[in-house]
C-alpha positions, 0 to 999 in steps of 0.5 A, spaced: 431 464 673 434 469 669 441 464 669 437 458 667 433 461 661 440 465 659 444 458 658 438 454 655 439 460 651 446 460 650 445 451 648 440 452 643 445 459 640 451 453 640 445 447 637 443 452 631 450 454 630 452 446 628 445 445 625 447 451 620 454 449 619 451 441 618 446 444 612 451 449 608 456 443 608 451 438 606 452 434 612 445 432 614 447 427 618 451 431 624 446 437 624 440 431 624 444 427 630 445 435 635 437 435 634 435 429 636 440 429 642 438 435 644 431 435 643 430 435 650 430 441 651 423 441 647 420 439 654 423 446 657 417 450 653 411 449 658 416 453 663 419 458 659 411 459 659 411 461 665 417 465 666 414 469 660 413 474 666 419 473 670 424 473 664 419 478 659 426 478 654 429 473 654 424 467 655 420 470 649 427 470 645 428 463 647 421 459 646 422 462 640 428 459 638 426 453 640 419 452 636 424 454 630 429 448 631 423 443 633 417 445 631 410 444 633 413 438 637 412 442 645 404 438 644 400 442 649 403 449 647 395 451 646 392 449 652 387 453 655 393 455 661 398 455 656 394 461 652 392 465 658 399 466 658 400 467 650 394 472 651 397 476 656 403 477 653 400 479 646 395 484 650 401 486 656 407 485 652 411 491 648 412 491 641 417 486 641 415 481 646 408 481 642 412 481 635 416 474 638 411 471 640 406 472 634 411 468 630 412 462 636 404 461 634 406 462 627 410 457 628 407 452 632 401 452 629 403 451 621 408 446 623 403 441 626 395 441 622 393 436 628 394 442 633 388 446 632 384 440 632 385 439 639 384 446 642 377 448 645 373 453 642 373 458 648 381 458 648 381 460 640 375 465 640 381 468 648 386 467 641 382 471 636 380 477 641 388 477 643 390 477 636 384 482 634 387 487 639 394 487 637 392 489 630 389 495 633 394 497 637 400 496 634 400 498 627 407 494 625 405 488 627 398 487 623 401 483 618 404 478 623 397 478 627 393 477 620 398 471 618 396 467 625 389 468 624 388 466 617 392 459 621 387 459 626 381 460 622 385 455 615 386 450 620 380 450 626 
């Protein structure tokens, strides 16, 4: 599982490196073209979900990479199951998986208004208490923590 989610890691390192380059020389076209041939990799999000666990470091890190290279594109990020398993790491995780997965919802949730719409009640007010404990146990993430509730109230 490790060796998976290390060369998923190390694919989405290679397409952002191309990106980049493509946007500094204004070459959209070409840094376009790697994220459409590469977007398939949006489908391995429900997964590294669930290797959260198993690969606490590495999963994290990579999800993250991937909801900043294609957005709010992985629909049922915030399913009911999806959210136990975000819950767990804000309330179970260190600092740094809380920290990384704090943008991923950031992230996920800015870049897509429908989202929310589609989230049950229950698993918003599961989110909401998650965020609430974060804010109270680690001081270096309250503004992250803020931000992804404002969202989660903005657009609920």
């Amino acid at each position: 599982v490790i060796a998976a989610v290390s060369c998923l890691a190390a694919l989405l390192n290679y397409v952002k490196g191309v990106v980049k380059r493509a946007l500094q020389s204004s070459n959209k076209a070409s840094g376009e073209d790697v994220l459409r041939s590469s977007r398939c990799v949006v489908n391995t999000c429900g997964v590294l979900l669930v290797w959260y666990q198993v690969c606490p470091t590495t999963a994290p890190a990579t999800l993250l990479q991937i909801v900043q290279l294609y957005g709010g594109e992985y629909r049922d990020f915030l399913t009911p199951y999806n959210v136990d398993i975000v819950t767990a790491a804000l309330l179970d995780g260190g600092d740094e998986i809380r920290k990384t997965t704090l943008k991923i919802l950031k992230r996920i949730i800015s870049s897509d208004p429908g989202l929310l719409s589609t989230m049950l009640s229950p698993t918003r007010d599961q989110l909401n208490t998650a965020l609430q404990q974060v804010r109270h146990s680690s001081p270096t993430l309250v503004s992250l923590a803020d931000e992804v509730s404002k969202l989660l109230l903005k657009k609920g």
